[in-house]
C-alpha positions as CSV (number, residue, x, y, z in Angstrom):
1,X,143.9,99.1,87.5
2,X,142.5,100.5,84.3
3,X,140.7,98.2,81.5
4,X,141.5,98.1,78.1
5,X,140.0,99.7,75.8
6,X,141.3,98.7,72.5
7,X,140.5,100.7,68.9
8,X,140.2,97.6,67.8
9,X,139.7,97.2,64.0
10,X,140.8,101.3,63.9
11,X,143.5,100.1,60.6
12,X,141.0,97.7,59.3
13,X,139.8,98.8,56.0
14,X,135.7,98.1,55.2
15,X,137.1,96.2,52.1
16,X,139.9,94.1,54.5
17,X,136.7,93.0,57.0
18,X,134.4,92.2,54.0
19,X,137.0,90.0,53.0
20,X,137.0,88.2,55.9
21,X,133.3,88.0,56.1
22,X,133.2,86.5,52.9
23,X,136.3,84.2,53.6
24,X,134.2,82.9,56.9
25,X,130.8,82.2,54.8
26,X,132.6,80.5,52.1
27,X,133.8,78.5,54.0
28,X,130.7,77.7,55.8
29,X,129.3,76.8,52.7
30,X,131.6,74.4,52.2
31,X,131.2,72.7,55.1
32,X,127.7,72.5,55.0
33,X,128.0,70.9,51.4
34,X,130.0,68.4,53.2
35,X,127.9,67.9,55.9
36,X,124.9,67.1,53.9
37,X,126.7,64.5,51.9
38,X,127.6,63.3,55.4
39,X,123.9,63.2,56.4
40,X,123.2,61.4,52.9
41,X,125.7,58.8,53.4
42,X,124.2,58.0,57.1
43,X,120.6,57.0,56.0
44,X,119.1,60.1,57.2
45,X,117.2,61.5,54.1
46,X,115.5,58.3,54.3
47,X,115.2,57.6,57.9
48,X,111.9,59.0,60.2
49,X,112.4,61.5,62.4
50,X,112.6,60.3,65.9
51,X,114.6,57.1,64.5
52,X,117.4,57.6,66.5
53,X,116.3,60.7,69.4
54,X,112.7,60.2,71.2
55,X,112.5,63.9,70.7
56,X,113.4,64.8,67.1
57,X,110.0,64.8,66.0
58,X,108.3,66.7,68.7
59,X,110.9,69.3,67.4
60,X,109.6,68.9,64.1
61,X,105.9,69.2,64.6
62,X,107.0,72.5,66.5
63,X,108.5,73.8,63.3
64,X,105.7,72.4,61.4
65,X,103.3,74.1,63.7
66,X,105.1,77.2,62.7
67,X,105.2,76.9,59.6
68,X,101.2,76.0,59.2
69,X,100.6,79.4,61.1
70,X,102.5,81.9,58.9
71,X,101.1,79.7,55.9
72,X,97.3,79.6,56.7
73,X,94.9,82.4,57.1
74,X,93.9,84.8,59.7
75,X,93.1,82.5,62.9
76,X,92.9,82.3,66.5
77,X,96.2,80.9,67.7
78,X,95.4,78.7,70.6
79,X,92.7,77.5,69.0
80,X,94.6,76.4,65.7
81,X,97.2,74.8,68.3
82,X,95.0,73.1,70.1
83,X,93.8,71.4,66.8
84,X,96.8,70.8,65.6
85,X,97.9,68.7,68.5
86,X,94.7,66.7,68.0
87,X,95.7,65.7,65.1
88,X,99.4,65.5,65.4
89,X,100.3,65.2,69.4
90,X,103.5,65.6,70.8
91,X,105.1,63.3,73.3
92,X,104.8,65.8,76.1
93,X,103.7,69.2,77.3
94,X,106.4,72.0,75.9
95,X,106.8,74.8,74.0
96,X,109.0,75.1,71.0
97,X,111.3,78.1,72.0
98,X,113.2,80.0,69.6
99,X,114.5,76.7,67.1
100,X,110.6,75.9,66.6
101,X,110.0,79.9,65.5
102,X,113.6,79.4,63.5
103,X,112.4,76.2,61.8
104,X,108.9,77.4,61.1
105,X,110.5,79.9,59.1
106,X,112.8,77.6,57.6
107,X,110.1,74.9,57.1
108,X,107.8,78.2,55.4
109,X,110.7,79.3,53.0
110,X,111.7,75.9,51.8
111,X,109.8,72.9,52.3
112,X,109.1,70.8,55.7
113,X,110.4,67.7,53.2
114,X,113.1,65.8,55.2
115,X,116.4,66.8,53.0
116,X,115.4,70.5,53.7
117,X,114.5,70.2,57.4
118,X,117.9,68.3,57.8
119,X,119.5,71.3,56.0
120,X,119.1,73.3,58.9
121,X,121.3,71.5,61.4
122,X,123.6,70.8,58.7
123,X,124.3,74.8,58.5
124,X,124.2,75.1,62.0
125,X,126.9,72.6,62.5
126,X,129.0,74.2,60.1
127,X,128.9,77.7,61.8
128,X,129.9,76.2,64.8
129,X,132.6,74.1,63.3
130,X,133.7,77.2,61.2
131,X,133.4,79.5,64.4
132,X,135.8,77.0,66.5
133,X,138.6,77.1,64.0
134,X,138.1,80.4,63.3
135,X,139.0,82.1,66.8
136,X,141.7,79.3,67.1
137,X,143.4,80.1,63.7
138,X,143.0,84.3,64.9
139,X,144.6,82.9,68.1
140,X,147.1,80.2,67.3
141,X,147.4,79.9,63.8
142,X,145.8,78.8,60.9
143,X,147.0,75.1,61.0
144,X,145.6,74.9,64.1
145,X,142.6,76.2,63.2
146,X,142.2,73.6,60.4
147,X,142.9,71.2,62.8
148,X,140.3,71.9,65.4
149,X,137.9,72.6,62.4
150,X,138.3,68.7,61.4
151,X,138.3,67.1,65.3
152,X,135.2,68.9,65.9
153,X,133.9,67.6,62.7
154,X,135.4,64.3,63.1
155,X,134.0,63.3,66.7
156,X,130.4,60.7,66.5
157,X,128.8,63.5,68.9
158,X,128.8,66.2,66.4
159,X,128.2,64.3,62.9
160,X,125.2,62.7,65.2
161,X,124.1,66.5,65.9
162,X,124.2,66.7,62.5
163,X,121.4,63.9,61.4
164,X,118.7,65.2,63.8
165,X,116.6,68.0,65.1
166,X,117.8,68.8,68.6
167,X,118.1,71.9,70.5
168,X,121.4,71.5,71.9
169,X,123.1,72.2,68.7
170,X,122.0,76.1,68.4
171,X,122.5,76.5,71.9
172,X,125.9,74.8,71.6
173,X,126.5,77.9,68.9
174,X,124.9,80.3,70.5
175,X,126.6,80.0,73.9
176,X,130.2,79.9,71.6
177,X,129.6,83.0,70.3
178,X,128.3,84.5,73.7
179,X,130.6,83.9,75.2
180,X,133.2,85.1,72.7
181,X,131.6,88.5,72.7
182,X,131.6,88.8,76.2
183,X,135.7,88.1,76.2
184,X,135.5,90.6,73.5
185,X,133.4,93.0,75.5
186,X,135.9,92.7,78.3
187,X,138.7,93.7,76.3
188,X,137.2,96.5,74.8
189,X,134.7,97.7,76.9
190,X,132.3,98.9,73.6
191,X,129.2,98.5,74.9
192,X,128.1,96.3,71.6
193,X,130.0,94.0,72.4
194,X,127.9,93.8,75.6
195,X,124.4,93.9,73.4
196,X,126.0,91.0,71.7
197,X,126.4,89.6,74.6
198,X,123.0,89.6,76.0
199,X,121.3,89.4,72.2
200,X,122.8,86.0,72.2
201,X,122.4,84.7,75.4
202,X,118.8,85.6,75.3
203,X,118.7,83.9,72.5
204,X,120.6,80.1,73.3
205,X,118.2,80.9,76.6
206,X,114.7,80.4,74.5
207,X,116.4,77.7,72.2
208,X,116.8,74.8,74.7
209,X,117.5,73.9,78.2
210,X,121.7,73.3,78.5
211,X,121.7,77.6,78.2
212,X,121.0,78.7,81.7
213,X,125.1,78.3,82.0
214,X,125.2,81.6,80.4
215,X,123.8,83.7,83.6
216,X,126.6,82.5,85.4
217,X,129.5,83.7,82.6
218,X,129.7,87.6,83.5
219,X,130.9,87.1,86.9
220,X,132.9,84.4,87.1
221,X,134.6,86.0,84.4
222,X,135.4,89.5,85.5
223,X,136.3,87.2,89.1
224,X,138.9,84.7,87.2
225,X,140.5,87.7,85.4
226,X,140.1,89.8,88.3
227,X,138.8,92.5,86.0
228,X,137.5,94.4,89.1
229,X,137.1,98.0,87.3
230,X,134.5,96.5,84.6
231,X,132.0,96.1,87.7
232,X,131.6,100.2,87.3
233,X,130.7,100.1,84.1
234,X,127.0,100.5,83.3
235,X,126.8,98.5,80.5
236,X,128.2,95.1,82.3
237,X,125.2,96.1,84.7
238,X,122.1,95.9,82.2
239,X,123.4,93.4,79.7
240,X,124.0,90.7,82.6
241,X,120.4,92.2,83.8
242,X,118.9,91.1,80.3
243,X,120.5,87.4,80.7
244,X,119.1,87.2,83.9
245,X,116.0,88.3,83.2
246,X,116.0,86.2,80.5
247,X,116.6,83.2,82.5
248,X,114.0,83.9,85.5
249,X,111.7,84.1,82.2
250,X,112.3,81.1,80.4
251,X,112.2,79.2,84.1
252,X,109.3,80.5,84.9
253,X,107.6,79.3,81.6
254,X,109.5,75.9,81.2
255,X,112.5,75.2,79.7
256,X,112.1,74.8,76.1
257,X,112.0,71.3,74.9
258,X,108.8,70.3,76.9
259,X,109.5,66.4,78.5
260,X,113.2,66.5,76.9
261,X,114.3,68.4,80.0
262,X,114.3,67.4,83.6
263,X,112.0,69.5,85.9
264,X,113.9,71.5,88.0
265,X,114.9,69.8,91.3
266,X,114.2,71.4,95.2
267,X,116.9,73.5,96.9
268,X,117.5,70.0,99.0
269,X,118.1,68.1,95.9
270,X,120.5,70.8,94.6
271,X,122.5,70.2,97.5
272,X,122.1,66.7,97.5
273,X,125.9,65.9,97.6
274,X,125.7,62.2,96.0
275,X,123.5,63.6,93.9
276,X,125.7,66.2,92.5
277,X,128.4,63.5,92.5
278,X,126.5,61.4,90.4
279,X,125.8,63.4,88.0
280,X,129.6,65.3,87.8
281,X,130.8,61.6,87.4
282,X,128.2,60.7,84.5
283,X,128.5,64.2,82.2
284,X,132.5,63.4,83.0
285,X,132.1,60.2,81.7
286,X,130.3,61.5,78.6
287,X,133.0,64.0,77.9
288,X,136.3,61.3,78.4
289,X,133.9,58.9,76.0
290,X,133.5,61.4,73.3
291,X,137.4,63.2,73.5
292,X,139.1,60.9,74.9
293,X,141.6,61.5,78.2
294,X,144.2,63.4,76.3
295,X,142.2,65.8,74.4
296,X,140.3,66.4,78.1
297,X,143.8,66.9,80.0
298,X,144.8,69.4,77.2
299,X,142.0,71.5,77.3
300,X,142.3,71.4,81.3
301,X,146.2,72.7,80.8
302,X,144.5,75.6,78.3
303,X,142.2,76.4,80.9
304,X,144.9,77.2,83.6
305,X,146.9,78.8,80.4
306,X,143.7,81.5,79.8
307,X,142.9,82.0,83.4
308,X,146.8,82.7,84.1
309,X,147.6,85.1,80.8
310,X,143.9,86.9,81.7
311,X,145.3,87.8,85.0
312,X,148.5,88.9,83.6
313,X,146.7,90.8,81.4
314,X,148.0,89.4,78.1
315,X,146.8,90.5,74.5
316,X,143.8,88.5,73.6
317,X,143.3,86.7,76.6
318,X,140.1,87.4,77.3
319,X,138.1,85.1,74.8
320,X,139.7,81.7,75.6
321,X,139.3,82.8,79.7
322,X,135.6,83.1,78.5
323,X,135.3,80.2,76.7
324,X,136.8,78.1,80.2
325,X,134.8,79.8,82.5
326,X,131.8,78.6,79.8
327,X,133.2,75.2,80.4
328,X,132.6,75.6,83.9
329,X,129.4,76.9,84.2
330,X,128.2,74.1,81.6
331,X,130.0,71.4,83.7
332,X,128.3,72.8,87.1
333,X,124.1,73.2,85.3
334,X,124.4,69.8,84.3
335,X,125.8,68.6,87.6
336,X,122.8,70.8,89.6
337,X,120.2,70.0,86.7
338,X,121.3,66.9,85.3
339,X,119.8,65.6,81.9
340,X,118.9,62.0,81.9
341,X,118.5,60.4,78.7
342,X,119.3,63.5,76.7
343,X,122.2,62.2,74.4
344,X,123.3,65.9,73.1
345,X,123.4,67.8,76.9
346,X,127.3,67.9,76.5
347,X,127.2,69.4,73.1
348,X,127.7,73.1,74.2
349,X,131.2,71.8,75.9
350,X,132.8,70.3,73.3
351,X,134.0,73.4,71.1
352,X,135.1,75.3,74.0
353,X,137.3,72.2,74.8
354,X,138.6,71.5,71.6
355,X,139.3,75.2,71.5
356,X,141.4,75.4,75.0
357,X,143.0,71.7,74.0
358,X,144.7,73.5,71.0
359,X,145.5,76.4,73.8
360,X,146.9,73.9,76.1
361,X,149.1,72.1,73.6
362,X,150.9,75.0,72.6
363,X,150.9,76.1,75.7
364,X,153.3,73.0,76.6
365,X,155.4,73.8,73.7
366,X,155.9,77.5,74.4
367,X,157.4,76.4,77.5
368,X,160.0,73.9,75.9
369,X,160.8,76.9,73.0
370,X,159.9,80.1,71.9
371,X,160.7,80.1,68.7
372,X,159.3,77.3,66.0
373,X,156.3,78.6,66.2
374,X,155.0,76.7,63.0
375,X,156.6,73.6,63.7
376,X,155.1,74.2,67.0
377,X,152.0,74.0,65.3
378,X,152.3,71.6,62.8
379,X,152.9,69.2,66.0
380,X,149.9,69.9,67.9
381,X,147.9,69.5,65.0
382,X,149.5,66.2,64.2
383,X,148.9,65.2,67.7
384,X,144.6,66.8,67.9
385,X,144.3,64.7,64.7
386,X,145.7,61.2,65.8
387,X,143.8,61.5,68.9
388,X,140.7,62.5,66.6
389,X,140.9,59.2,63.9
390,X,139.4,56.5,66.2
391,X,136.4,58.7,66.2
392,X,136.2,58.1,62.4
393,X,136.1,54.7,62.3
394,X,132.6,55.1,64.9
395,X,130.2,54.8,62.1
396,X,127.0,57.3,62.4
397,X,124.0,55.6,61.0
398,X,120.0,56.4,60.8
399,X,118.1,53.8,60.2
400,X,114.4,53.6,59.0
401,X,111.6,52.0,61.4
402,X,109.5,51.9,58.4
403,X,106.7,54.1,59.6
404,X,107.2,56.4,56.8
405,X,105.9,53.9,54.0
406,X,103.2,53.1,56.6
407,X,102.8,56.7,56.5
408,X,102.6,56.6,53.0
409,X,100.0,53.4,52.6
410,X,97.7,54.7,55.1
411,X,97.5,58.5,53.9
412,X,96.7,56.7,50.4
413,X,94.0,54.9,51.3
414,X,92.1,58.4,51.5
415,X,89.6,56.4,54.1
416,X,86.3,58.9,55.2
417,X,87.5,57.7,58.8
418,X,90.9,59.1,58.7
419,X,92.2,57.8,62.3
420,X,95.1,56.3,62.7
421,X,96.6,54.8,66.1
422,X,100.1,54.0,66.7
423,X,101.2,51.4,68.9
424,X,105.0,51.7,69.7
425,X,107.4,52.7,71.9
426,X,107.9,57.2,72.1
427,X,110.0,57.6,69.5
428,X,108.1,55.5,67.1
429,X,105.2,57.0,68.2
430,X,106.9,60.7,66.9
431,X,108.1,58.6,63.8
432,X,104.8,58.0,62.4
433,X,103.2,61.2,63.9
434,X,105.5,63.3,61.9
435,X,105.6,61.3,58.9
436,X,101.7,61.6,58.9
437,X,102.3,65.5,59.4
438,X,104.6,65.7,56.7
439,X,103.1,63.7,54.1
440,X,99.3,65.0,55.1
441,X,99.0,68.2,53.9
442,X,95.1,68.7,53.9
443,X,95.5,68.4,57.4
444,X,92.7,65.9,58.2
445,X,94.3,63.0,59.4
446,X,94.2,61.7,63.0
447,X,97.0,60.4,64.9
448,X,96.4,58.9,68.1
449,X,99.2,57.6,70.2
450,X,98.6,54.6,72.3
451,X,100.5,55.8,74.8
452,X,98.0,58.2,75.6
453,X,94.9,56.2,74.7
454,X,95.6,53.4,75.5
455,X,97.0,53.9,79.4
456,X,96.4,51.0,81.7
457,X,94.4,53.8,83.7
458,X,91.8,55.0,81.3
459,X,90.4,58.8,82.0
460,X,87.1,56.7,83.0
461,X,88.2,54.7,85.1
462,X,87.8,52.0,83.4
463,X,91.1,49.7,83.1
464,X,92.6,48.0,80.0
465,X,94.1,44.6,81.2
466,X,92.5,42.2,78.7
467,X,92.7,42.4,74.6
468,X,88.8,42.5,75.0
469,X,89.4,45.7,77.4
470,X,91.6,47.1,74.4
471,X,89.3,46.2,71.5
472,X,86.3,48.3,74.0
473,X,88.8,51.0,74.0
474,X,89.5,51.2,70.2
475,X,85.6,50.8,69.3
476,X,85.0,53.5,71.4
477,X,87.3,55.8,69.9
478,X,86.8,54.9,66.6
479,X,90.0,54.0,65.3
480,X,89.9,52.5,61.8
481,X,93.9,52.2,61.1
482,X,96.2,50.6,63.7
483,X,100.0,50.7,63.1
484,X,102.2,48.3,65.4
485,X,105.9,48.4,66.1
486,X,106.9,44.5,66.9
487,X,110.4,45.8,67.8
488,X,111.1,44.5,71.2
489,X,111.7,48.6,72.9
490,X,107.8,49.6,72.2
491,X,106.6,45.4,73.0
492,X,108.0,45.7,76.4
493,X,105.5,48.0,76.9
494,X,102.2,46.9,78.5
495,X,99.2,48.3,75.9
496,X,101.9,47.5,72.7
497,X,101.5,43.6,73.8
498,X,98.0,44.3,74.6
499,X,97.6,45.5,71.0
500,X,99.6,42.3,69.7
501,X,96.8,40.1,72.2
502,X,93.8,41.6,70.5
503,X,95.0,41.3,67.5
504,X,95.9,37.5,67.6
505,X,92.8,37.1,69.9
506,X,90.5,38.8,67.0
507,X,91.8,38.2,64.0
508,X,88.4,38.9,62.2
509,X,88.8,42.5,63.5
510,X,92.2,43.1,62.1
511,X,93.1,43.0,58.4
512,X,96.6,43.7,57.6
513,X,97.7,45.7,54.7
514,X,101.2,46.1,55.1
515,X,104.2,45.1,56.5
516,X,107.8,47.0,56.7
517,X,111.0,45.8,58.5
518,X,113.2,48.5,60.0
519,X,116.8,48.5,59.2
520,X,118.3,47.5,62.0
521,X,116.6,44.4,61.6
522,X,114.7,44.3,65.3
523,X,111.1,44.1,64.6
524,X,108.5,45.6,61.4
525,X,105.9,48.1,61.6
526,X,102.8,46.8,60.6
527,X,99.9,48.6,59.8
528,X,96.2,47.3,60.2
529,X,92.5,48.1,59.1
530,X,89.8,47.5,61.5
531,X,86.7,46.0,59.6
532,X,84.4,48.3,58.9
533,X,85.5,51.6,60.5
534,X,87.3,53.2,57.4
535,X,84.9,53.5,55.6
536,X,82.7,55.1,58.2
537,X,82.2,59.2,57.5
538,X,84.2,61.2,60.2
539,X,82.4,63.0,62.6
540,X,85.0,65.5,63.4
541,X,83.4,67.0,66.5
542,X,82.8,63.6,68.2
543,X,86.8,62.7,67.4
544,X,87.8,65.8,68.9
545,X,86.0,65.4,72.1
546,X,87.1,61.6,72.4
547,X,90.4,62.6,71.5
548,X,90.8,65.3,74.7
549,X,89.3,62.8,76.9
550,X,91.3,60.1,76.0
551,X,94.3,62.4,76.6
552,X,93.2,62.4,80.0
553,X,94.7,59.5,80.2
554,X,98.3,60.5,79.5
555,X,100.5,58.8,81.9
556,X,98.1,57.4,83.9
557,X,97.8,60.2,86.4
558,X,94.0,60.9,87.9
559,X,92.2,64.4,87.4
560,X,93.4,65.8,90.5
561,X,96.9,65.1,90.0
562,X,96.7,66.7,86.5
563,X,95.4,69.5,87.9
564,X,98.3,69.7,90.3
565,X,100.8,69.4,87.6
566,X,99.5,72.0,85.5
567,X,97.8,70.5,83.2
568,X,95.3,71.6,81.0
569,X,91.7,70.8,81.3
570,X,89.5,68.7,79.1
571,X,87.6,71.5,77.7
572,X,88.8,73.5,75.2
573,X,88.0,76.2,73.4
574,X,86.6,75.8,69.8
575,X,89.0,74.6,67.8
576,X,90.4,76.2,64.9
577,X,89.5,75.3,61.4
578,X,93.5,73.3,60.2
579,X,94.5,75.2,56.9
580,X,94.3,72.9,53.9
581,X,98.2,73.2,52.9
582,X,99.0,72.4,49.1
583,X,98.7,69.0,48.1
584,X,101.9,66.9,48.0
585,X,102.5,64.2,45.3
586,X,100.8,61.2,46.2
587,X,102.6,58.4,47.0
588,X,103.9,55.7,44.4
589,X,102.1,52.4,43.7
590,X,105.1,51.0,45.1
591,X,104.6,52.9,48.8
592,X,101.3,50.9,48.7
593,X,102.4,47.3,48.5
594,X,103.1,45.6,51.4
595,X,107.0,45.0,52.5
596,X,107.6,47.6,49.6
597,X,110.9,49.4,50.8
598,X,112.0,52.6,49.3
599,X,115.2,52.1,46.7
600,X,118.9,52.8,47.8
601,X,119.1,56.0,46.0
602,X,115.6,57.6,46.8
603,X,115.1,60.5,49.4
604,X,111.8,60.8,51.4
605,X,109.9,63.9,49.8
């Protein structure tokens, strides 16, 4: 049993392959054109981040964070994150893996305004989209190629993908093409195809937490194919070494993401059958809700297809046994490490699906015929495309929570006591914290999140169960701006209808400036001016150290059980001066009054 090693490319001119590389960035061009205009018509140039994902904007500030750093001057880097996350705190503990470093850059080069932070995903969709009808039209065709090209486009999951900041989308790529070069790799045994290999799963590994699927590919690959011989090869050896290595690394660290993905369960739990059954029958359920049964039993039949043709050693069989196997692996993480509430965690499965449904179709029709092999085609894309239009009539929509106009009204008040607490549920927390960061480019603005400073369970002791208890709390940390979310998500939490309490209970306290209803017609933020603090000069040194006490608070846990967790202690080092970034336009008159909305056809700076 000897393995292939095709000269592959040997008659392929350099002018014939820079054709094709032209062809395939054209087209992604196009797509991300497309895409944006897809974005525009959903609301999302106008919408917060977080609006629709809690975590959006904690993926945001990382790229902001980023971006600040290669920006600013010389300084010490802890230190400067540390600050930053004073002023602009993140919904958990995390770091920002690969997409924050990706969208630093990005945010550096172009602007961290929302149309050109958006932009990103919009050309990472497209690669991906462009990538799955690629190798499909290579493998079956160009009409089918075109076909899976406009599913994968089609289905809610992916235009969603397309309207945030989340790190299952470049993982989602990253494990395509992965896992393409690895099927590559086996049929040619170059050993770049095996550095592409391990460049790339490195590289989905320190973007987000669905990759550690990836360690799992070379084996059951070379198994399934029974491509025994590739076992002697050296170079199978140390690129499934760097994966691995890879993997114990980012696990050792956290998985990228922060709070957005589960801890790692015990042994027992892994073996927890009705555990593992639950979560096998809720990521199935996910899949059959976003491709429907008939898409999912196709790409099953492709999936037997590829793992038969690989072991009959067929021509170009081993991509589409490495895109199942990817399947697989997927399928098993998230039944061993389930996700909850992560809306994106199938992401990485749907291309290799659509990709083995076109496989399976014509599959099916090879076996009635072997000949018609356009008509052939022009029927399975008939039939991927009927099964794709309910998905187009799911609209995709962002709507604003207005935080960014209180954003706007509270950074153009230019108080001396620049501290600003939030009162709403996560993701409108990360709304208005990002907005803040976005719009406050001197970098001397606090945010405080009340979900932090305001815990039942105060890092004193003391506890906050009355409106008096919470007024105590804010005089003590010297908030001077309060912003409230009356949607009913952030009032069904305790210190949010504590804030509403004090408010009512002390309405000399509590002057209101402005007032914006979200779209979705739920609830308004409000924003708030506590007599007599704005206009208090800041002492910067005293906000810092109330601000790391009160993040003591965080969850409510005591100081021994933080310390268990890992968390880090009050005391910090000196923090790092925040580079003053250059000014952004100040906001209209019309951001100032209250209820004032932005017009239909503006876009958020």
């Amino acid at each position: 049993m000897e393995i292939h090693l095709a000269d592959e490319n040997s008659s392929e001119s350099l002018g014939t392959a820079s054709l094709r590389v032209l062809a395939f960035l054209i087209l992604t061009v196009l797509l991300t054109v497309l895409i944006v205009l897809q974005q525009r018509g959903s609301g999302a140039f106008l919408a917060e981040f977080s609006a629709t994902h809690e975590r959006e904007a904690d993926h945001y500030l990382s790229g902001l964070l980023v971006a600040d750093l290669l920006t600013s001057r010389p300084v010490e880097p802890l230190a400067f994150v540390r600050e930053f996350a004073l002023h602009f705190p993140a919904s958990g503990e995390g770091w920002p893996g690969l997409y924050g470093l990706v969208a630093g850059v990005w945010f550096a080069v172009l602007s961290p305004a929302t149309p050109a932070a958006l932009l990103l995903p919009a050309v990472l969709a497209a690669l991906l989209v462009v990538s799955a009808g690629w190798v499909v039209a290579s493998w079956q065709g160009p009409i089918l190629g075109v076909a899976v090209g406009a599913v994968l486009l089609a289905l809610p999951l992916m235009r969603e993908a397309t309207i945030v900041l989340t790190l299952d989308l470049p993982v989602a790529l990253l494990a395509f093409w992965a896992a393409l070069a690895f099927g590559r790799f086996l049929r040619t045994g170059r050993r770049r195809w095996a550095a592409l290999f391990a460049g790339l799963s490195a590289a989905a590994l320190f973007s987000g937490p669905a990759a550690p699927a990836l360690a799992l590919l070379p084996p059951l690959v070379v198994a399934a194919g029974r491509r025994w011989p590739v076992f002697r090869m050296p170079a199978f050896w140390w690129a499934w070494g760097i994966v691995l290595l890879a993997a114990a690394t980012v696990l050792s660290i956290g998985l990228p993401g922060g709070a957005g993905a589960a801890p790692l369960p015990t042994v027992a739990d892994h073996l927890a059958p009705d555990r593992i059954w639950e979560a096998a029958r809720h990521a199935g359920a996910l899949l059959h809700g976003e491709l429907g049964p008939v898409l999912l039993t196709l790409a099953g039949i492709g999936a037997l297809f590829a793992v038969a043709r690989a072991g009959r050693r067929e021509a170009a069989s081993e991509g589409p046994l490495a895109l199942a196997i990817l399947v697989l692996a997927s399928f098993a993480t998230l039944c061993l490490a389930p996700r909850a509430g992560a809306p994106f965690a199938t992401l990485p499965l749907v291309s290799p699906l659509l990709v083995l449904a076109a496989i399976g179709a014509m599959g099916l029709f090879g076996l009635l015929t072997t000949g018609w092999t356009t008509v052939a085609s022009l029927m399975v894309a008939m039939v991927l495309l009927l099964f794709a239009m309910p998905a187009l009539l799911l609209p995709v929509h962002k709507p604003a929570t207005g935080m960014d106009n209180v954003a706007q009204v509270f950074l153009a008040k230019d108080a001396a006591n620049p501290l600003l607490l939030v009162g709403a549920d996560a993701a409108g927390e990360g709304a208005l914290v990002a907005a803040v960061a976005q719009r406050d480019r001197k970098r001397s603005s606090f945010v405080v999140r009340g979900s932090q400073a305001l815990a039942t369970i105060g890092a004193d002791g003391e506890r906050v169960v009355t409106a008096a208890d919470l007024m105590h709390r804010l005089e003590e940390l010297g908030i001077a701006f309060v912003a409230v979310d009356t949607s009913p998500p952030a009032q069904r939490l305790t210190h949010n209808r504590l804030l509403r309490e004090a408010i009512a209970a002390f309405p000399d306290r509590f002057v209101r400036i402005a007032g914006y209803p979200r779209d979705d017609g739920t609830g308004e933020a409000r924003l708030y001016a506590l007599a007599g603090q704005s206009g208090k000069v800041l002492d910067k040194a005293a906000v810092r150290e109330r601000l790391r006490r009160a993040g003591q608070g965080l969850q409510e846990v005591s100081a021994p059980d933080a310390v268990r967790r890992g968390a880090a202690p009050a005391a910090a080092a000196p923090a790092a001066a925040m580079p003053e970034q250059p000014a952004a336009p100040a906001p209209t008159p019309a951001a100032a009054e209250p209820h004032a909305a932005p017009s239909a056809g503006e876009t958020r700076p």
